[in-house]
C-alpha positions as CSV (number, residue, x, y, z in Angstrom):
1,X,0.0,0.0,0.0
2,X,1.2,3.8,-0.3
3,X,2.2,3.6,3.5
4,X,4.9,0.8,2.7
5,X,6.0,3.0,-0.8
6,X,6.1,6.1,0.9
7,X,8.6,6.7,4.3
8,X,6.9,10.1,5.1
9,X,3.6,8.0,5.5
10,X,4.6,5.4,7.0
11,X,6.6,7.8,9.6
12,X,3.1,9.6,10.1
13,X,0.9,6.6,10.4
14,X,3.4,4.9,13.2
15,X,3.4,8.4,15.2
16,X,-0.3,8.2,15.0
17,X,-0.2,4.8,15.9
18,X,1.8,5.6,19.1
19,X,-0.1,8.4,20.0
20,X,-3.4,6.7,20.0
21,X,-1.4,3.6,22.5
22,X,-0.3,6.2,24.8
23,X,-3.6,7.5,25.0
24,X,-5.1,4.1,25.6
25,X,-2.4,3.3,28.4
26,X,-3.6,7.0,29.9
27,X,-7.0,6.0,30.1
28,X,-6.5,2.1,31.2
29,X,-4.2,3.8,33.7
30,X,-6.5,6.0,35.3
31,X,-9.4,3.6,35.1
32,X,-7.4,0.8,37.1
33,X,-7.1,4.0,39.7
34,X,-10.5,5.2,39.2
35,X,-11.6,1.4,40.4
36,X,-9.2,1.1,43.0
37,X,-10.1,4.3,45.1
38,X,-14.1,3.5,44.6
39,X,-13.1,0.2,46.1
40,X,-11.3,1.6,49.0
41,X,-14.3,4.3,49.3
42,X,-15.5,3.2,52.6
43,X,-12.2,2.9,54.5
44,X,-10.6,6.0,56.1
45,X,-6.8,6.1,55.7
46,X,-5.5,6.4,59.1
47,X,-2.0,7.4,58.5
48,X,-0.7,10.8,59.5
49,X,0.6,13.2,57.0
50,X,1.9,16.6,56.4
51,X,-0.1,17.7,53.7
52,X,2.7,21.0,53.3
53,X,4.7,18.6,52.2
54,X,3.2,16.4,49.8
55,X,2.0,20.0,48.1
56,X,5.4,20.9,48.0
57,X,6.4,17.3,46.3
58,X,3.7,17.5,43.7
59,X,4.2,21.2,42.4
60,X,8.1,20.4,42.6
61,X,8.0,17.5,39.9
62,X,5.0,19.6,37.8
63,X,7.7,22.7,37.6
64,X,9.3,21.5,34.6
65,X,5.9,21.4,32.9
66,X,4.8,24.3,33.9
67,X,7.7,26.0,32.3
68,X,7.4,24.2,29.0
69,X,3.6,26.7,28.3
70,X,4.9,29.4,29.9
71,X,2.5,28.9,33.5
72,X,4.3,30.4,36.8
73,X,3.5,28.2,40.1
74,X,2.6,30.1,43.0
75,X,2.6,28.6,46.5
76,X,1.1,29.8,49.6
77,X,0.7,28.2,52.9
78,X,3.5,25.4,53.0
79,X,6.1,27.0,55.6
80,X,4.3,25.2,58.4
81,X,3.2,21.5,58.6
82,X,-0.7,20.4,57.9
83,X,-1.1,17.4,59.4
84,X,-4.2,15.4,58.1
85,X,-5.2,11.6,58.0
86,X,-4.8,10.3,54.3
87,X,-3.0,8.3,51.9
88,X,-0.1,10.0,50.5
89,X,-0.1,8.7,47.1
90,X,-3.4,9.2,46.5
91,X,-3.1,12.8,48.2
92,X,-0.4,13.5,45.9
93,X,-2.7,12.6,42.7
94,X,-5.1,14.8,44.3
95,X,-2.4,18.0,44.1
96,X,-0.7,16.5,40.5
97,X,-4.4,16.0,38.6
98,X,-5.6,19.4,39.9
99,X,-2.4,21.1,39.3
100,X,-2.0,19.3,35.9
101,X,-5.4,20.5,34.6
102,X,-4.7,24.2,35.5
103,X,-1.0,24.5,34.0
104,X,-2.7,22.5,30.6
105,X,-6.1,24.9,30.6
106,X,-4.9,28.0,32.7
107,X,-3.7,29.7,29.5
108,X,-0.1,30.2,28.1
109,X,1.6,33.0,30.1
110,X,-0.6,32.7,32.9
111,X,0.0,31.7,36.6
112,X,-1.6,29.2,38.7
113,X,-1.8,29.2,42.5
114,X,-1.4,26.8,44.6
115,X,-2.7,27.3,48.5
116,X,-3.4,25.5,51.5
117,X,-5.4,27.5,54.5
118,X,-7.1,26.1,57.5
119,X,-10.3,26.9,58.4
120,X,-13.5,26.6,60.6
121,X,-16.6,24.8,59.2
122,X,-19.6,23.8,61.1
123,X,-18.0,20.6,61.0
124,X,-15.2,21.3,62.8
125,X,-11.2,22.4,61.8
126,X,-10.7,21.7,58.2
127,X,-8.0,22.2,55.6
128,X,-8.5,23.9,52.4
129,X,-6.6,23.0,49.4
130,X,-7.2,25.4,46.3
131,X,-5.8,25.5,43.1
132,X,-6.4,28.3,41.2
133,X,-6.0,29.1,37.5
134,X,-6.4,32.3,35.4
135,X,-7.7,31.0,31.7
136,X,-10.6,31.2,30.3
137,X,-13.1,30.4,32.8
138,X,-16.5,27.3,32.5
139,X,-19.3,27.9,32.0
140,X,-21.7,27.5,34.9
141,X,-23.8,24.6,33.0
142,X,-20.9,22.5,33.3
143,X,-19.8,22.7,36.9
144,X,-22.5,20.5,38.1
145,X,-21.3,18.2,35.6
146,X,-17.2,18.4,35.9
147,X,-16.4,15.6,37.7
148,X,-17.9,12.8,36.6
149,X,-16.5,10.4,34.8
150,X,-15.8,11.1,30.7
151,X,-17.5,14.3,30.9
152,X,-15.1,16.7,28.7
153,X,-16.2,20.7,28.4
154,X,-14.1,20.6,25.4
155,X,-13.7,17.3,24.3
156,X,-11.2,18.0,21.2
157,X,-8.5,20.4,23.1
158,X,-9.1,17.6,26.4
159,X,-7.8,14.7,24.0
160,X,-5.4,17.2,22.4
161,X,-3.9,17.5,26.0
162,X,-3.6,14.0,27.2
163,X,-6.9,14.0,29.3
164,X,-9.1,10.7,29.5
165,X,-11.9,12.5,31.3
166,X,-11.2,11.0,34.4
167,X,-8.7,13.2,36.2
168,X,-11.2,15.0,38.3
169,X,-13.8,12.1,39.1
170,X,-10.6,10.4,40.3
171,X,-10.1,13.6,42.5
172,X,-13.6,14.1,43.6
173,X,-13.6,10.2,45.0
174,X,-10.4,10.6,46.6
175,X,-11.6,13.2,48.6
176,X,-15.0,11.5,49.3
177,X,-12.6,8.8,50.5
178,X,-10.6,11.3,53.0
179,X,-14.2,12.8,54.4
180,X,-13.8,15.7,52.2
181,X,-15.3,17.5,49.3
182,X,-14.4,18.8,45.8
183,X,-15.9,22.3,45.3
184,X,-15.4,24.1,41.6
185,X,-15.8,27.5,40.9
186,X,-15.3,29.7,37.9
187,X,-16.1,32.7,36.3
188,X,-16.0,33.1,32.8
189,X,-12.9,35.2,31.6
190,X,-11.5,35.3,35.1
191,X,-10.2,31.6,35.7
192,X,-11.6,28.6,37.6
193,X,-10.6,28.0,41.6
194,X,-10.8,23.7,42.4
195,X,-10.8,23.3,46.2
196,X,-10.8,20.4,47.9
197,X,-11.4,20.8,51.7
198,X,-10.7,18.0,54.3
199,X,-10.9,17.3,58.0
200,X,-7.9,18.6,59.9
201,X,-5.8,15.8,61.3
């Protein structure tokens, strides 16, 4: 066929190729994790972390990223320890997803912030953890909508960008898992703030 006469095509067709297997290894990737925190839903982690820290780990390794489009990383809130009960991995998917998505849809140029605050709910001390872009904004129809799982506001530039869909149902049942909440808000033009509050430790 012309891919076998012709090296420029058969170049194209493999990169193609390899693109559309990295994708699938994304998405069988975040569906194996997707599974695996739904199963562990019901138990609390019990280990004592500082969640300073594991902030600090997870916008370290995304610097290099961040750099590549141009995004400035701006943390607030780490110089003292945050002790909380979680997982640590799955706390530091938490930071990498949300952090992820607002370097890859925050807008070229633009800065992203990163802070952690404690505060009083009628439930008691809790942490805040917000990450906090300045692109484009959502729309409000979608909020409601954002985290569950597949649901793309822009499916081309999503897939264009490595998402599955999954990144922040992932996030939203980790925090479930952690007694906590995911809470979006965005205003169109001004940027989009994802927060995820949990019980202090």
């Amino acid at each position: 066929g012309p891919a076998r006469d012709d090296a420029a095509a058969r170049d194209r067709f493999l990169g193609i190729m390899a693109t559309e297997a990295e994708r699938m290894n994304r998405l069988v990737r975040d569906l194996l994790h997707l599974s695996r925190v739904e199963a562990q839903e019901r138990q609390r982690p019990t280990a004592r972390e500082d969640l300073a820290r594991l902030v600090q780990t997870a916008v370290q390794n995304l610097r290099p990223l961040a750099a590549q489009v141009g995004v400035d990383l701006v943390v607030q809130g780490l110089d003292h320890p945050v002790p909380i009960q979680a997982d640590a991995d799955q706390m530091t998917q938490v930071v990498t997803n949300l952090v992820e998505n607002a370097i890859k849809y925050g807008g070229s140029g633009k800065w992203v912030g990163i802070t952690l605050t404690r505060e009083d709910t009628p439930r008691g001390r809790s942490v805040r953890l917000e990450v906090a872009d300045h692109g484009e904004g959502i729309d409000p129809v979608h909020l409601p909508r954002l985290a569950e799982r597949f649901y793309r506001v822009d499916g081309h530039r999503s897939r264009d960008n490595g998402g599955t869909g999954l990144g922040l149902a992932i996030v939203k049942h980790i925090a479930q898992r952690h007694r906590g909440k995911l809470v979006v808000e965005s205003e169109l033009g001004q940027g989009t703030r994802f927060s995820i509050i949990l019980p202090a430790g």
